[in-house]
C-alpha positions as CSV (number, residue, x, y, z in Angstrom):
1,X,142.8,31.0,245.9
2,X,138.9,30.6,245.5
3,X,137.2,29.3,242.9
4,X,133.5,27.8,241.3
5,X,133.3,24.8,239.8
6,X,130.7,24.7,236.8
7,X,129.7,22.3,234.4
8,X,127.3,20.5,231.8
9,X,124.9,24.0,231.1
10,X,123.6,21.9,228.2
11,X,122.6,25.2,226.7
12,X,119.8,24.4,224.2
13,X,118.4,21.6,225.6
14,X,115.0,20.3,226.7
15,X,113.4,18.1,228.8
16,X,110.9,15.7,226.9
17,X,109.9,18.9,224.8
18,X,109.5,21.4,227.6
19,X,111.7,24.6,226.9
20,X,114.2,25.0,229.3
21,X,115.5,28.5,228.4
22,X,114.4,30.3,231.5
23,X,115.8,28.0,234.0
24,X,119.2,27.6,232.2
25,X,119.2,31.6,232.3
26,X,118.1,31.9,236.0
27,X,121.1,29.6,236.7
28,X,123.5,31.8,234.9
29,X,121.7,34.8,236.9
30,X,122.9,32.8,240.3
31,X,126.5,32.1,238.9
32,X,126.8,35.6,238.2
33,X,125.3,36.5,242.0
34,X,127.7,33.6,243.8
35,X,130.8,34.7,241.4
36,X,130.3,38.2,242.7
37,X,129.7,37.6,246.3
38,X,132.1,35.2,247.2
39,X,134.9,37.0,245.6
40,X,135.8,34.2,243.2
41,X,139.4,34.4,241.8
42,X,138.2,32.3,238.9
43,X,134.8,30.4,237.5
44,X,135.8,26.7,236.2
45,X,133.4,25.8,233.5
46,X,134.4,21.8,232.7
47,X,132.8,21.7,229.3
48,X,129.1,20.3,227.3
49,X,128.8,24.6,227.3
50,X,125.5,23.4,225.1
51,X,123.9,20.3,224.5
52,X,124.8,19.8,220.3
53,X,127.7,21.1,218.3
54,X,125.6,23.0,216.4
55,X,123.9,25.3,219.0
56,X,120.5,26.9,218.4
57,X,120.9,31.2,218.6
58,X,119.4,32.1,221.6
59,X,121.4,29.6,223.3
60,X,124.5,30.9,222.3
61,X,123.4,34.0,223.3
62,X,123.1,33.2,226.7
63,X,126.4,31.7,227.0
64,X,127.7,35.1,225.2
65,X,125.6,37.2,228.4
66,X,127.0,34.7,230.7
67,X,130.6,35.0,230.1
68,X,130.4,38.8,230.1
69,X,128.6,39.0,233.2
70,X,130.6,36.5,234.8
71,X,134.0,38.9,233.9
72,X,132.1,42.1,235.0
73,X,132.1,40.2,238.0
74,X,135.5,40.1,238.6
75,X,136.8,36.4,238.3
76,X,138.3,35.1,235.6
77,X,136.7,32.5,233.1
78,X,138.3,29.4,232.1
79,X,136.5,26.9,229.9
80,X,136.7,23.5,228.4
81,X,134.7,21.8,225.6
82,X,132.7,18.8,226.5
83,X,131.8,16.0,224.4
84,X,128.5,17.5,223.7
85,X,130.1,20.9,222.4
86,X,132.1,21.5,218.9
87,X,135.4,22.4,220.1
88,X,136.4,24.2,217.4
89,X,133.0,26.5,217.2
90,X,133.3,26.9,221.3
91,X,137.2,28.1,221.3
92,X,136.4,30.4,218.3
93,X,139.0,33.3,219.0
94,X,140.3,31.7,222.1
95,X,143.4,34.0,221.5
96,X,141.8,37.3,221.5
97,X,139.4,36.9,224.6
98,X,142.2,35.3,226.5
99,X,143.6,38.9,226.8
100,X,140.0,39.7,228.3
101,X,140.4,37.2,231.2
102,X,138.1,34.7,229.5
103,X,140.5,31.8,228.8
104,X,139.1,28.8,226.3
105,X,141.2,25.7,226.1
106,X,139.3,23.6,223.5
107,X,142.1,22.5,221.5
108,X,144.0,19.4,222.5
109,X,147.6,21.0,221.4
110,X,147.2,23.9,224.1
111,X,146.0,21.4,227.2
112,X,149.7,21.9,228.8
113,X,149.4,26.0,228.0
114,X,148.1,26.9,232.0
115,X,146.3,30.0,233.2
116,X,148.6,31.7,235.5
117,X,146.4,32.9,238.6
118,X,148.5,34.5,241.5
119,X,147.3,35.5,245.5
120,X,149.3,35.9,248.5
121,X,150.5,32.8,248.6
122,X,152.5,32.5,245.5
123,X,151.0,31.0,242.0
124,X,148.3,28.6,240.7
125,X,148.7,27.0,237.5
126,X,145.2,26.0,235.7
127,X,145.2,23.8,232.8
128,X,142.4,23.0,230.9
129,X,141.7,19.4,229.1
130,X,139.2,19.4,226.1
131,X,137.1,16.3,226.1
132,X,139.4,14.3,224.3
133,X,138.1,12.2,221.3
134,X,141.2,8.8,221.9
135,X,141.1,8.2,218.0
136,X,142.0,11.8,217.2
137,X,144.1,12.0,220.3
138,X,146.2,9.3,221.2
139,X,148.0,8.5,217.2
140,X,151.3,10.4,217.9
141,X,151.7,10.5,221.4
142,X,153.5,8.6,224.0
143,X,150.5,7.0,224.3
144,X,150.6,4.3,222.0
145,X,148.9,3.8,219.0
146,X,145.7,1.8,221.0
147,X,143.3,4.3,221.0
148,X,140.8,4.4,224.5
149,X,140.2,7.0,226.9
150,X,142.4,6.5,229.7
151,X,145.8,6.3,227.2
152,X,144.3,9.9,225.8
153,X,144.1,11.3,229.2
154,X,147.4,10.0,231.0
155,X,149.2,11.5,227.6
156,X,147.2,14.3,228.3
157,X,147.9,14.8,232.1
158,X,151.5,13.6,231.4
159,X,152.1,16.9,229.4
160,X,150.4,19.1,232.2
161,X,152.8,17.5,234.9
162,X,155.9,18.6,232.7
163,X,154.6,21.5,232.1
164,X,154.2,22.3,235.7
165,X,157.7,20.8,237.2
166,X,159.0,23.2,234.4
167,X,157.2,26.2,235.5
168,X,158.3,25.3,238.9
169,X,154.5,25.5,240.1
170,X,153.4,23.6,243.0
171,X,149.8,24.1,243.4
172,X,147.8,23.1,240.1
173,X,144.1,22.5,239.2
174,X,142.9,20.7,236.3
175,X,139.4,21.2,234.5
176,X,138.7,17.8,232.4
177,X,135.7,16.3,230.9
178,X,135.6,12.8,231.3
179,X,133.9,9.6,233.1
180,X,136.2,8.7,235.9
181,X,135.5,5.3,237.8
182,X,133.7,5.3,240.9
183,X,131.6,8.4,239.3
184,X,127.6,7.2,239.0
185,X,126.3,8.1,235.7
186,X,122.6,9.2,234.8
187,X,120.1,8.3,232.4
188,X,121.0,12.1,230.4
189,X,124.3,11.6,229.4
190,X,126.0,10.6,225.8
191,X,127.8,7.1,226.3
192,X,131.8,7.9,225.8
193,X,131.9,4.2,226.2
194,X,134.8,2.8,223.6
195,X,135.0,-0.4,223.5
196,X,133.0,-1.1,226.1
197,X,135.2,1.1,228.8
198,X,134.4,4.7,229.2
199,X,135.9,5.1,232.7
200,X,139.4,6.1,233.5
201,X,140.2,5.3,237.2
202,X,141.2,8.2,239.6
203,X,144.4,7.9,240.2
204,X,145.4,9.5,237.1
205,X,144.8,12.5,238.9
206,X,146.7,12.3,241.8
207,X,149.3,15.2,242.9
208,X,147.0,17.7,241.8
209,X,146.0,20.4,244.1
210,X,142.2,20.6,242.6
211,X,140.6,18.4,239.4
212,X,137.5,20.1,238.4
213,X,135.5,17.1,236.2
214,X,132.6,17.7,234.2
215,X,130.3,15.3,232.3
216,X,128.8,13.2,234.7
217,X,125.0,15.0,235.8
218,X,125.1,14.3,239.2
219,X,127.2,15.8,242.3
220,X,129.9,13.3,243.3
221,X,132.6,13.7,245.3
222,X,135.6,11.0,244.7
223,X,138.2,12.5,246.7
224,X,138.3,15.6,248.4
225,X,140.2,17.1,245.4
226,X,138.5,15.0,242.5
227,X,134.5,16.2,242.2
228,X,131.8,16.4,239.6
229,X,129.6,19.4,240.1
230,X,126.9,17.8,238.0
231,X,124.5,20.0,236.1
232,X,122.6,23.0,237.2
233,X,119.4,21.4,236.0
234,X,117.9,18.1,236.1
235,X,118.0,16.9,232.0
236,X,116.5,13.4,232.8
237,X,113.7,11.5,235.7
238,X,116.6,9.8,236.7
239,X,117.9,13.2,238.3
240,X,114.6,14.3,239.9
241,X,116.5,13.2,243.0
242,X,119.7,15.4,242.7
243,X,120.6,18.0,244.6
244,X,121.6,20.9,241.3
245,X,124.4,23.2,242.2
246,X,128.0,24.4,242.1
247,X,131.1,23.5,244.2
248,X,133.0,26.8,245.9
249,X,136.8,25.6,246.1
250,X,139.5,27.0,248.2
251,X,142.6,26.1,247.4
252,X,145.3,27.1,250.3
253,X,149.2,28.4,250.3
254,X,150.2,24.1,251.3
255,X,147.8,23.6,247.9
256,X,145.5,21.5,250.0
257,X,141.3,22.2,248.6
258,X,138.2,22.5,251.0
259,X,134.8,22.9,248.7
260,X,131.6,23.8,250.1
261,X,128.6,23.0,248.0
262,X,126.1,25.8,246.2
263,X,122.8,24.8,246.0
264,X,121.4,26.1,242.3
265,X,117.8,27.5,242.5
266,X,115.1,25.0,241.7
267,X,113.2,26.3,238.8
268,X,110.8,23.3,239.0
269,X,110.6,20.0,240.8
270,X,110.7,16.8,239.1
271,X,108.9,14.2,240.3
272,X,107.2,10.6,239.3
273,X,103.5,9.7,240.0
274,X,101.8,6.4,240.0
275,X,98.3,5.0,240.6
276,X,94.5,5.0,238.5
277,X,94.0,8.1,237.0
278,X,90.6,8.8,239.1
279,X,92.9,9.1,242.5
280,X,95.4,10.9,240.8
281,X,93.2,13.9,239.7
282,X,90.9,14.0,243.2
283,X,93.6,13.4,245.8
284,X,94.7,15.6,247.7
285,X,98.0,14.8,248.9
286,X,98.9,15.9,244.6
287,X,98.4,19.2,245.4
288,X,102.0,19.7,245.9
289,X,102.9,18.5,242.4
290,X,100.3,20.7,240.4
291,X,103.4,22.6,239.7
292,X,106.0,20.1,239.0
293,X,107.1,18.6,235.8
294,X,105.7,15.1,236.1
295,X,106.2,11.3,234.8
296,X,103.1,9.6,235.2
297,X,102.6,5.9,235.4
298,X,99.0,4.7,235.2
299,X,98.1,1.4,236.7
300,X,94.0,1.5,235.7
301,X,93.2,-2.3,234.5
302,X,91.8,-0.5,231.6
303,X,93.5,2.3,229.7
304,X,91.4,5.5,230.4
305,X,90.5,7.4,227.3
306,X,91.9,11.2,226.9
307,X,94.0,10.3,230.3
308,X,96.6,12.8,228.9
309,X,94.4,15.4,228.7
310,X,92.5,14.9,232.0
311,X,96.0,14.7,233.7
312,X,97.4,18.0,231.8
313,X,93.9,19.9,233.5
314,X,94.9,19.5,237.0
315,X,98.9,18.9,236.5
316,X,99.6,21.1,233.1
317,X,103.6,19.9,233.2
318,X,102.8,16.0,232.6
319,X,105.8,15.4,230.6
320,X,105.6,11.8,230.2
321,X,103.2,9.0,230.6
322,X,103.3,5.3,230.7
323,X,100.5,2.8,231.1
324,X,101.1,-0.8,233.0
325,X,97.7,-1.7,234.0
326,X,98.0,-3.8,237.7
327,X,98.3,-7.6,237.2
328,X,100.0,-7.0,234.1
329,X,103.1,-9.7,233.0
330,X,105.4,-8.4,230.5
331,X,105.8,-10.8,227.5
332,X,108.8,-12.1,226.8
333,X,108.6,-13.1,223.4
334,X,109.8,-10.9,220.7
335,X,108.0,-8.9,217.8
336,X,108.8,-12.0,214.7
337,X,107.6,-15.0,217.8
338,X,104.4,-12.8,218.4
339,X,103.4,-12.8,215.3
340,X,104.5,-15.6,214.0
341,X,101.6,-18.2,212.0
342,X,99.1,-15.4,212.2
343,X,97.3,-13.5,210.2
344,X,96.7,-9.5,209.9
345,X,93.4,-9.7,211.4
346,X,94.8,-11.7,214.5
347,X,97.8,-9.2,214.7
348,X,95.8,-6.1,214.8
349,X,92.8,-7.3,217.7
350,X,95.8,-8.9,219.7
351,X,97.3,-5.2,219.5
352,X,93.5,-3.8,220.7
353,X,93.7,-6.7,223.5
354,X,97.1,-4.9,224.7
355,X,96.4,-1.1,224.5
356,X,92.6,-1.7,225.8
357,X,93.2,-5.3,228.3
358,X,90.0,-6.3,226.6
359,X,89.3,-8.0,223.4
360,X,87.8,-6.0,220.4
361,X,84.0,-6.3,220.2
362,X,82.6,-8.2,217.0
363,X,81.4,-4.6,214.8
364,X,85.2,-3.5,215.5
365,X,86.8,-6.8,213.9
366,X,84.2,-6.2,210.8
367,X,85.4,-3.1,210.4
368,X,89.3,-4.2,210.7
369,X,88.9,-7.0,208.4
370,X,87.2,-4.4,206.3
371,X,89.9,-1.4,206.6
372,X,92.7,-4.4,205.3
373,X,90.7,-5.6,202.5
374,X,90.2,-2.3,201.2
375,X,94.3,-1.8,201.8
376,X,95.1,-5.1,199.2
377,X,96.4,-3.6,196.2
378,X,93.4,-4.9,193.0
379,X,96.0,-7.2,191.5
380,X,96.8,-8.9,195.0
């Protein structure tokens, strides 16, 4: 049994402002292509479908075009919601397109309901887990009545397991959105953290022939049947690094899964600059980043005037920029112990001295202490 392992589209989302529709459809585009030509039996989606609850149109109309597609092609589609996604807006007439070979599990009741996939070698059982919110989740079950993400998935995996011995199904996959330890986060995603624990170790997953995990953003592999995918694009600088694609899983007749890893087409680089802003626009060795989407550091002693602007002419995808002037120290005190004892004059040239590293001339404090009398109220 074949399968692709999909997750965290984030459909809807940008990056620091730049639209990131294009890319997010020329991944689908390659879903589509790898569905079709490796014969897929079934494309695992493992939830955060789009990036809010409340999805903006022409994101949801890609995700419409995608599952389509994706069905033309042949495989089925079986999805989960993420913590990112409203589960009840995503599994919107889960019933009726289940009968199309687009299967939905958003709802926590159905988690134990499988996908029944069949090949040669007997059948697969596929059960989808919903991200699963442990204060809505866990009141009611065997669980316990202490709420926290790994009592809400053991419940949750302790129904699938029945469900399977019952059905007499050896080989099972699981799709489950959730931060399972040994998994590296990045700087993109939402914190499930309750109370301060947001991982649920791995071995709540043993015995099963396949977990497909979604939420973390980077490719991991924690055993050879436990992986994240990660997603398709880069949503943070702290993924310029990754490697973007999708795992292909073979599951065979002894239920035993090999994956071989899908690179996802780069729609642009992400990379991080640093230096004065005078070598950064006449280098040379920059060329190769006139394209890329950029976060630029700027370590001039003085804070260049219109340096956004200068950097957008030769590198127009400058997404961020950060000043820290070489030599600098980092002050440690906080805002209240800065600005303690002084006056408003005082406070307003020290904050000239730190965006300019020099101290305001004598015409420029005149025409401070000027702009704050004119801001006391007559009475005062």
């Amino acid at each position: 049994m074949r399968f692709l392992h999909t997750s965290d589209w984030h459909l809807g989302r940008s990056l620091h402002r730049a639209d990131l529709r294009a890319a997010q459809a020329a991944f689908l585009d390659h879903l589509v292509d790898t569905a079709r030509s490796e014969r897929v039996d079934a494309v695992l989606v493992a939830g955060d479908v789009y990036d809010r609850a409340i999805p903006p149109v022409d994101a949801v109309a890609l995700y419409e075009d995608a599952l389509a597609r994706l069905r033309a092609a042949g495989p089925r589609v079986i999805l989960i919601s993420g913590n990112h996604d409203s589960a009840r807006r995503l599994g919107v007439n889960a019933a009726l397109v289940d009968h199309a070979g687009v299967h939905l599990r958003t709802r926590p009741e159905a988690l134990a309901d499988p996908v029944v996939l069949a090949d040669a070698d007997g059948p697969v059982a596929v059960y989808g887990l919903p991200y699963l919110e442990p204060a809505l989740y866990v009141a009611g079950t065997e669980a316990g009545p202490r709420p926290g993400h790994e009592a809400a998935l053991r419940a949750a995996l302790g129904r699938v397991r029945a469900d399977a011995a019952a059905r007499e199904i050896a080989r099972t996959v699981v799709l489950a959105h959730a931060w399972v330890a040994g998994g590296v986060p990045s700087a993109s995603e939402r914190d499930i953290a309750l109370g301060g624990v947001g991982h649920v170790p791995a071995s709540l997953f043993d015995q099963f022939s396949y977990v497909a995990l979604g939420h973390l953003h980077g490719r991991q592999t924690l055993a050879a049947h436990l992986r994240y995918c990660g997603s398709p694009l880069p949503y943070s600088f702290s993924e310029k690094d990754h490697r973007k694609g999708s795992w292909l899983v073979d599951v065979d007749a002894a239920g035993i899964a090999t994956a071989e890893w899908v690179p996802a087409p780069v729609y642009r680089r992400l990379a991080a600059l640093s230096g004065h802003l005078e070598e950064l626009l006449a280098a040379p060795a920059h060329a190769a980043r006139e394209q890329d989407f950029l976060a630029v550091t700027l370590t001039d002693p003085v804070r260049p005037e219109g340096a956004m602007d200068r950097l957008r002419a030769r590198f127009p995808h400058v997404l961020t920029l950060e000043f820290r002037p070489e030599g600098g120290t980092a002050d440690p005190r906080g805002y209240r112990e800065k600005v303690r004892g002084r006056d408003d004059l005082a406070v307003a040239a020290e904050f000239v001295r730190h965006v300019r590293s020099s101290d305001a001339t004598g015409p420029e404090r005149d025409l401070l202490a000027a702009a704050f009398a004119a801001a006391v109220p007559a009475h005062d």
